[in-house]
Structure formats: C-alpha cells, structure tokens
Backbone bond lengths (Angstrom), bond angles and torsions (degrees), N, CA, C in turn:
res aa  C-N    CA-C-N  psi(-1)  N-CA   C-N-CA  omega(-1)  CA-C   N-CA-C  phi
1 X - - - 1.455 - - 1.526 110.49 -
2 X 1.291 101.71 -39.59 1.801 104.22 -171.13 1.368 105.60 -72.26
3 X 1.546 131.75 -15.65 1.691 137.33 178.46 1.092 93.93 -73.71
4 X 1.731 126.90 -40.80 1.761 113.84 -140.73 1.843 86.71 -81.10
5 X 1.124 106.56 -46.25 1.486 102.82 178.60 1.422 133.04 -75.20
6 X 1.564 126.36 -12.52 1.192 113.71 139.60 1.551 122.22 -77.96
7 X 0.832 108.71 -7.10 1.934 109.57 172.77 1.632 92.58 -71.78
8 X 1.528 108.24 -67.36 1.179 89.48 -176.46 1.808 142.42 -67.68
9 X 1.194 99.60 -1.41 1.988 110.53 -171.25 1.882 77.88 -83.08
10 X 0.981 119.64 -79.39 1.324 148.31 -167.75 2.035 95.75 -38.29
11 X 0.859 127.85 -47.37 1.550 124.42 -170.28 2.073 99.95 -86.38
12 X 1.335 105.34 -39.46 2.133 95.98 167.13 1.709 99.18 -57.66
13 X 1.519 86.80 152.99 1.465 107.78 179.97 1.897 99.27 -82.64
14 X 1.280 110.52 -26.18 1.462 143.72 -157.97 1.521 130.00 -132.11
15 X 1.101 111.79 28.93 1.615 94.67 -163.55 1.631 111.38 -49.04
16 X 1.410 105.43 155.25 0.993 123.91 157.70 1.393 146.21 -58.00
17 X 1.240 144.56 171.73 1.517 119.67 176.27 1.271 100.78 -76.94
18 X 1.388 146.79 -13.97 1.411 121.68 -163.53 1.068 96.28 -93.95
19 X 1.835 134.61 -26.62 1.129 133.54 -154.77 2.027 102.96 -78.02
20 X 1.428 105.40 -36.95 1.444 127.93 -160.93 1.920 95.76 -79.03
21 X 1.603 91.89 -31.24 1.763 78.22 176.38 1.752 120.84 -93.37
22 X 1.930 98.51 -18.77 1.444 65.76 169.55 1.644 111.91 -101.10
23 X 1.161 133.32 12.08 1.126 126.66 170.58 2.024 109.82 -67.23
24 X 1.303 106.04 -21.83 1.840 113.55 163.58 1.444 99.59 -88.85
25 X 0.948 138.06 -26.50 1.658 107.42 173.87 1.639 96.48 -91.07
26 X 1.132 109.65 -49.86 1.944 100.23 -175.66 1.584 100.84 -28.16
27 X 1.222 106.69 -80.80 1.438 127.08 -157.88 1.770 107.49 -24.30
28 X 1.450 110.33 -62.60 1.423 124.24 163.86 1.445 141.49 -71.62
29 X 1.558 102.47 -35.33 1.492 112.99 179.94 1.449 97.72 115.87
30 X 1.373 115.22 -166.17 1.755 99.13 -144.39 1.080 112.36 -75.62
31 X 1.457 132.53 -18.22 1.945 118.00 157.70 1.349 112.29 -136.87
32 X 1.354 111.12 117.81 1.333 141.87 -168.77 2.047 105.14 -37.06
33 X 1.714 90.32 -65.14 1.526 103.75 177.62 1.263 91.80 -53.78
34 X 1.032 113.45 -47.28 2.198 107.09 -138.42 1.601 101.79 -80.34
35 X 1.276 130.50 -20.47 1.042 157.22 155.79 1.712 104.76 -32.08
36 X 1.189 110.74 -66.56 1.500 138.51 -159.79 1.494 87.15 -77.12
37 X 1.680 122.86 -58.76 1.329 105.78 -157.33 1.389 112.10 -57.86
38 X 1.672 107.16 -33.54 1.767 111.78 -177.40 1.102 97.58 -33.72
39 X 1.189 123.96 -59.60 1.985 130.05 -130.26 1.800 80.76 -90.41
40 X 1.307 127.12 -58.67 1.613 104.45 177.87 1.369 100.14 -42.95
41 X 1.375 154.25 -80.38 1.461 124.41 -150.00 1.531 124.90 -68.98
42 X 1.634 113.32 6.35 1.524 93.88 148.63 1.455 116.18 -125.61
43 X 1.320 118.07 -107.99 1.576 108.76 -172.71 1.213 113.95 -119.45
44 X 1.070 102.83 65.27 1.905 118.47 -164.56 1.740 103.22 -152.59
45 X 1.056 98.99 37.45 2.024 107.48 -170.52 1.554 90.48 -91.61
46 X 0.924 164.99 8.53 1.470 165.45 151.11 1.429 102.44 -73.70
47 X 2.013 114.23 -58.00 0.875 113.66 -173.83 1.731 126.89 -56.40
48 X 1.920 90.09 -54.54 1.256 92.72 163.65 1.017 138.33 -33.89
49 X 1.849 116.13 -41.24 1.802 131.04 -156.23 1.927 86.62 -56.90
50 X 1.937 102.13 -56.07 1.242 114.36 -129.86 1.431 100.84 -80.46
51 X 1.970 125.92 -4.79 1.320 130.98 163.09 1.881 104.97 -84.40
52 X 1.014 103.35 -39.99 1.643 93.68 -176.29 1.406 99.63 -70.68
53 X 1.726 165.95 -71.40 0.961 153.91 100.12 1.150 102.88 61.06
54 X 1.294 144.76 -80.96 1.456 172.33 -61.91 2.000 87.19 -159.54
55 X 1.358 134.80 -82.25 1.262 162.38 27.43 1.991 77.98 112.53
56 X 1.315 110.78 -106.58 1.645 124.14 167.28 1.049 100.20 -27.92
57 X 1.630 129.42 -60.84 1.900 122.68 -162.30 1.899 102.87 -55.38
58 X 1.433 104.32 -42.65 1.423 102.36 -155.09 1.582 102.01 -90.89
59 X 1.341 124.09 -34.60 1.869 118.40 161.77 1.262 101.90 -47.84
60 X 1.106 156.27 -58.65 1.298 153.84 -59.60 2.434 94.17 -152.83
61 X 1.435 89.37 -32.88 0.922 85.49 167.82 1.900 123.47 -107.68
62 X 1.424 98.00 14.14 1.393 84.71 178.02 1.760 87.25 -130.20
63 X 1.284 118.50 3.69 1.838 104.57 167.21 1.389 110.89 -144.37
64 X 1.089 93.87 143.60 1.737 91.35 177.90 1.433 132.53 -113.01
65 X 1.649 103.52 5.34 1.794 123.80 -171.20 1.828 99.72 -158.05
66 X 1.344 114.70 77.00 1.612 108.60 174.96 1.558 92.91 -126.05
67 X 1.257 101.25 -164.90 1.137 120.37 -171.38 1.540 91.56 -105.97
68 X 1.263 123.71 -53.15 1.388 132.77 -163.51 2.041 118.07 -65.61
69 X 1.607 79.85 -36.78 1.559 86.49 154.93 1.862 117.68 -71.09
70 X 0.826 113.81 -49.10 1.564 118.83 -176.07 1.583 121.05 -40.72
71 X 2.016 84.25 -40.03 1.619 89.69 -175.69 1.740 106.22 -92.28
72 X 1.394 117.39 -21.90 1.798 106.65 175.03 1.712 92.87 -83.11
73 X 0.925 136.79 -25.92 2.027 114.94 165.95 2.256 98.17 -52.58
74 X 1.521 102.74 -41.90 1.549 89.27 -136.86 1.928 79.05 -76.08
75 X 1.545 131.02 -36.95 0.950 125.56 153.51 1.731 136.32 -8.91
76 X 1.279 110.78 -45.81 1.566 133.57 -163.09 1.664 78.12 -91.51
77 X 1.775 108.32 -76.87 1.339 95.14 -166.11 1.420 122.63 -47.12
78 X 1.736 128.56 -41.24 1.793 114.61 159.07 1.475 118.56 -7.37
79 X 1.657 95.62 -83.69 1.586 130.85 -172.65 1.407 94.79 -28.43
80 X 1.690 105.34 -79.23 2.057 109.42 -175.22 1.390 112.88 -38.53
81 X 1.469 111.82 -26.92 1.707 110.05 -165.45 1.790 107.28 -91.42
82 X 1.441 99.04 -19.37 1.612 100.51 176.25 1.255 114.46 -65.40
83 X 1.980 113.26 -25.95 1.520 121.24 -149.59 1.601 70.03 -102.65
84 X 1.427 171.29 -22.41 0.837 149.96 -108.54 1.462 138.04 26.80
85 X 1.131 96.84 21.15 1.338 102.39 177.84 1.773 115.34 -91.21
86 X 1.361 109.42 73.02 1.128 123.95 -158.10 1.746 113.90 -61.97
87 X 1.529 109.65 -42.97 1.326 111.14 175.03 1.409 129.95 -64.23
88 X 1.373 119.91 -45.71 1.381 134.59 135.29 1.493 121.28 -12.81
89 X 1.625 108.97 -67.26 1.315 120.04 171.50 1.391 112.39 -81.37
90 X 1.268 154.05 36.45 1.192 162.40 85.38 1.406 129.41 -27.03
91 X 1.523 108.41 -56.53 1.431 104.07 166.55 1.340 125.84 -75.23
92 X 1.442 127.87 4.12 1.012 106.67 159.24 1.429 118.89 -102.71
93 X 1.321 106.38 -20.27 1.114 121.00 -176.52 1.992 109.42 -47.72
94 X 1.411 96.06 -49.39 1.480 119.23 -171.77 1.998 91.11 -73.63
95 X 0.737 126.75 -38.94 1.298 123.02 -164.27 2.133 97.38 -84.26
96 X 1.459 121.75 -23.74 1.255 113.74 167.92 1.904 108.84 -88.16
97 X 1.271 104.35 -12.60 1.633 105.77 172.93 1.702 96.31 -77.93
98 X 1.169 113.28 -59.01 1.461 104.82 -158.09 2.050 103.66 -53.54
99 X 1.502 127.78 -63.38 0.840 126.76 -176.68 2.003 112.90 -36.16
100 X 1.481 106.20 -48.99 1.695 114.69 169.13 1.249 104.25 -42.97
101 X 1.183 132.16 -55.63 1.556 129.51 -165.29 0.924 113.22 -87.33
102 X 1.557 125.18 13.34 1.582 134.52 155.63 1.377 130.05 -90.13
103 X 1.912 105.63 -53.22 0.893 125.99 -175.55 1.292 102.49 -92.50
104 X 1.315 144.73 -54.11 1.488 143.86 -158.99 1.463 118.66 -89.76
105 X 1.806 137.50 141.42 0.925 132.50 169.42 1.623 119.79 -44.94
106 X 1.320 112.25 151.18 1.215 127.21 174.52 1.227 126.56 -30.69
107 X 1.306 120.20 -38.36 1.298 145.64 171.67 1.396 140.66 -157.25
108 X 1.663 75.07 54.35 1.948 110.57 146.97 1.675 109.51 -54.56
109 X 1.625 102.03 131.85 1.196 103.39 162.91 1.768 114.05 -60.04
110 X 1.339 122.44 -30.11 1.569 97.07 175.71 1.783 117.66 -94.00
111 X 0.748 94.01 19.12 1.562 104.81 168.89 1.678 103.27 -71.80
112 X 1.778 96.43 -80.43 1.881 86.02 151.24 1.003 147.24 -28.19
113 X 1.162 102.71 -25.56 1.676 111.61 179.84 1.241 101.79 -69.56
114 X 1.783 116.19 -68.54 1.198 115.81 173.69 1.648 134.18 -63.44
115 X 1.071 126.59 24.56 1.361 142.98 -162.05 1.470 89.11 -139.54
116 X 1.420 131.33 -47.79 1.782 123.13 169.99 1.416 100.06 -52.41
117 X 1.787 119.11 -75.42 1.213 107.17 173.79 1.447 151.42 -44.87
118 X 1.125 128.34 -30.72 1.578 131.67 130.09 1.039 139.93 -7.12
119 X 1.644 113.29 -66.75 1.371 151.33 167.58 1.565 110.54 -49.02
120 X 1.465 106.36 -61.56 1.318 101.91 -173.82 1.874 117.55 -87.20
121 X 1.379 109.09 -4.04 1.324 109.00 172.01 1.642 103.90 -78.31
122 X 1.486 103.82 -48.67 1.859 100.76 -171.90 1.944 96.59 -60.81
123 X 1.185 121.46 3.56 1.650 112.31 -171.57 1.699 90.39 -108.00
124 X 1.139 136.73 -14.04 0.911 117.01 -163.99 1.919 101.94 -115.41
125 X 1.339 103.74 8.82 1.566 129.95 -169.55 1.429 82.40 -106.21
126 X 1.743 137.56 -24.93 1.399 127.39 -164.21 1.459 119.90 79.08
127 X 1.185 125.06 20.14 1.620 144.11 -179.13 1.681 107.42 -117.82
128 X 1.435 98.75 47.26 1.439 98.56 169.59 1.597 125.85 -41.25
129 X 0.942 117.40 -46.06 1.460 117.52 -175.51 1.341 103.45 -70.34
130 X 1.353 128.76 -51.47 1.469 97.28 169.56 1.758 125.18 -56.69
131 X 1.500 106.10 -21.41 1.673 106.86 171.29 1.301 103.17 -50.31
132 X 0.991 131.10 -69.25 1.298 153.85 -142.43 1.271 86.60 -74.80
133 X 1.357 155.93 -62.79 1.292 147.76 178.72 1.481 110.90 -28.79
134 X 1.782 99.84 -71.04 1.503 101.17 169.99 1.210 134.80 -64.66
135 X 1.599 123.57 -3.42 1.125 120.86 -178.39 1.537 122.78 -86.17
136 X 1.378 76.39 -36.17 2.006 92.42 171.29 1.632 111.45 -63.12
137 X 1.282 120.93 -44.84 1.487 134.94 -171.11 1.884 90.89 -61.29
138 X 1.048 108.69 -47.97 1.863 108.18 -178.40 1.530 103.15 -48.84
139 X 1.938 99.46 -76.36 1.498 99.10 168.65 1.035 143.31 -13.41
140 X 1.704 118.28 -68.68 1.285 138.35 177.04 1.538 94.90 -52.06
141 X 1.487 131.60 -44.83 1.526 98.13 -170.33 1.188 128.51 -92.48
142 X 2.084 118.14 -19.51 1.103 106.58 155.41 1.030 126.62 -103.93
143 X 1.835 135.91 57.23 0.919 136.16 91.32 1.840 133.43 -29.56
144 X 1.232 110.75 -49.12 1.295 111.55 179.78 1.383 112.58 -60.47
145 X 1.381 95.12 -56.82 1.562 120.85 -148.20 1.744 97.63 -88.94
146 X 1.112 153.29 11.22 1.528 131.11 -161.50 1.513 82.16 -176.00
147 X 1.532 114.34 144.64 1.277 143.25 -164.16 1.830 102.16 -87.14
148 X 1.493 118.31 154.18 0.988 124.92 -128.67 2.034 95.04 -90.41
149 X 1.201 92.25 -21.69 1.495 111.69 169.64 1.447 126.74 -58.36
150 X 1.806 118.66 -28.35 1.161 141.18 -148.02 1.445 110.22 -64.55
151 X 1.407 126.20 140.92 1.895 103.17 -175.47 1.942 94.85 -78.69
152 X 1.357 112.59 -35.94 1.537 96.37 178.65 1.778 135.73 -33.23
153 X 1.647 82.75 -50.04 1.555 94.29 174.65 1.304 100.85 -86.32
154 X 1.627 155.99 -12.77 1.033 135.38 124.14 1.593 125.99 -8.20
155 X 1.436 95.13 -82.83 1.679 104.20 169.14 1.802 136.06 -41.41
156 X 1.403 94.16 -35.07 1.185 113.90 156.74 1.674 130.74 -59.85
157 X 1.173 98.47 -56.11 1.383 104.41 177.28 1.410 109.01 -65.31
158 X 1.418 133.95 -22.09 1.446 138.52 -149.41 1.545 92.31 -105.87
159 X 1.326 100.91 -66.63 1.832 97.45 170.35 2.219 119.12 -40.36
160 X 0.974 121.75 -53.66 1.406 130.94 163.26 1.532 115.05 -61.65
161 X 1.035 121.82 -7.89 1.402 119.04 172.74 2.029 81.80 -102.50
162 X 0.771 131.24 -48.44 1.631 130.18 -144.82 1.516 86.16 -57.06
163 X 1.664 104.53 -63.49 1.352 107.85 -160.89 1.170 141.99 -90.20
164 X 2.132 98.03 19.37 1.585 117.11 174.17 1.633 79.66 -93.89
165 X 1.350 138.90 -37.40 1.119 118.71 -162.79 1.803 100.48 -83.04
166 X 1.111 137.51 3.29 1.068 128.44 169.08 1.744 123.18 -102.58
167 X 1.675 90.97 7.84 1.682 97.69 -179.08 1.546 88.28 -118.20
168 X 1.485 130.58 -3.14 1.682 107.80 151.59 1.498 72.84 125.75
169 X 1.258 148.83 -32.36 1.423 124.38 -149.26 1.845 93.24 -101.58
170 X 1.315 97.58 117.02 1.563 98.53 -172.53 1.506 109.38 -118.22
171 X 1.535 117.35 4.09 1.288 107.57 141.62 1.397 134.45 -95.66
172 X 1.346 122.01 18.17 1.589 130.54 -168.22 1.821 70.97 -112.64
173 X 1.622 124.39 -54.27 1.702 84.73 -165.42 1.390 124.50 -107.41
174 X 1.392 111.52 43.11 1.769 136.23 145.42 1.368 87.42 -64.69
175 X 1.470 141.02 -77.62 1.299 134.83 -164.85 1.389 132.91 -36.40
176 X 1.386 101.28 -19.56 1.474 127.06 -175.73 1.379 124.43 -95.28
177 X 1.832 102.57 -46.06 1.627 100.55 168.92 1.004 113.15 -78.05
C-alpha cells in the first residue's frame, strides 16, 4: 500500500490536497503527526523527530499557511523540547505561532497553545520576560475563550504564576496560583 501511494504522490506533476494528505497518513498509518507523537512519549523520540521532520518536509512543499502545517512545525518543536533542545525547538515552535497568527482568529484556542509554547521554551532558555510575554498573550485568550474550570487555563495560570515567581516578584505570582 505504502508503494502504490508513493508511486502515486511521486508520478503527479501536482498532487492535490487529498493526494498529499493521504500519502501522510499512508506513509505512517492513520495520522502521520499523531503517529510520531506516540513514539515521542516513549523511547522512540529520534524516531518520532525523524517522522514528524519527514511529515513538515512533505506539507511544507505543497502549503505554505495551513493550520495542519502549523501543528506538524509545533509537533517537531514538542519533540526538540522533550530532547531539550530548546533552541531548536523554538524555531519551530515560532514558525507554528507565526503561521496561527495568520491563519487563525485572534483568539483561537490554539493560538494559545502556541503562545503557551513559546513562553515556556524562552523560560526554560532563562529569558523569563520574554516567557512571561508569551504567557500572558496565552492567558489573555483562554481566559476569554474557555470556561473557568478548564485545565488549559489551569496551565496558564500556573505557568504565569511560575515565572513571576522566577523573575523575583512573588507577590504578583500568589495571584496566579
């Protein structure tokens, strides 16, 4: 099955979107990314890197502003951030934010997403204040957007409390936990 569909991606001058997506689920099985993330949570994070990688190369040449691209960049960046390879996992991270703030409303829950992730890579780079930039920008939207119960805005609130208490002001992040 996996020949007939690289024979076929590989023989269009053009594939199409249906052709380009299922040649990413063929290739892996039924989701290319989601596939990859399994294997990052056990001991297959190389493997994972080198299908998400894999995954990005081939979206990447037939779109240049999706959503689906946004999330196999923000994917890769996870993976880099599991290995600690935080700077690495920055650029993609920043490269699935930038496409969000093209394609997605203002305050899309994954906009936050990518604005949490940001946040907590520049915190773990030791550039709190830029965390804290992005962390608030997450906040601020699921605050709006997601009910008061939500573990996101949980996470949110917990991350912005973490990293006022790691820039010294430890009564701004009492406010937070």
């Amino acid at each position: 099955v996996l020949h007939d569909l690289v024979r076929e991606y590989y023989n269009r001058e053009t594939p199409d979107r249906q052709t380009v997506e299922r040649f990413i689920k063929g290739a892996l099985g039924e989701d290319f990314c989601g596939g990859a993330k399994a294997h990052a949570s056990s001991d297959f994070k190389g493997k994972a890197l080198n299908f998400q990688l894999r995954a990005l190369e081939i979206m990447e040449q037939h779109w240049d502003s999706r959503e689906e691209l946004a999330e196999a960049s923000n994917n890769v960046g996870i993976t880099l951030y599991q290995y600690g390879d935080y700077r690495r996992s920055l650029e993609y991270l920043n490269k699935a934010l930038s496409i969000r703030e093209r394609v997605l409303s203002p305050d899309h829950p994954d906009l936050a997403l990518s604005y949490n992730n940001v946040g907590t890579t520049y915190g773990e780079l030791g550039d709190r204040a830029k965390a804290l930039e992005f962390q608030l920008k997450a906040l601020e939207i699921r605050e709006k957007v997601l009910p008061a119960d939500h573990p996101d805005l949980a996470l949110s609130y917990n991350n912005v409390g973490t990293t006022y208490g790691y820039l010294g002001d430890h009564a701004k992040a009492l406010e937070f936990k």
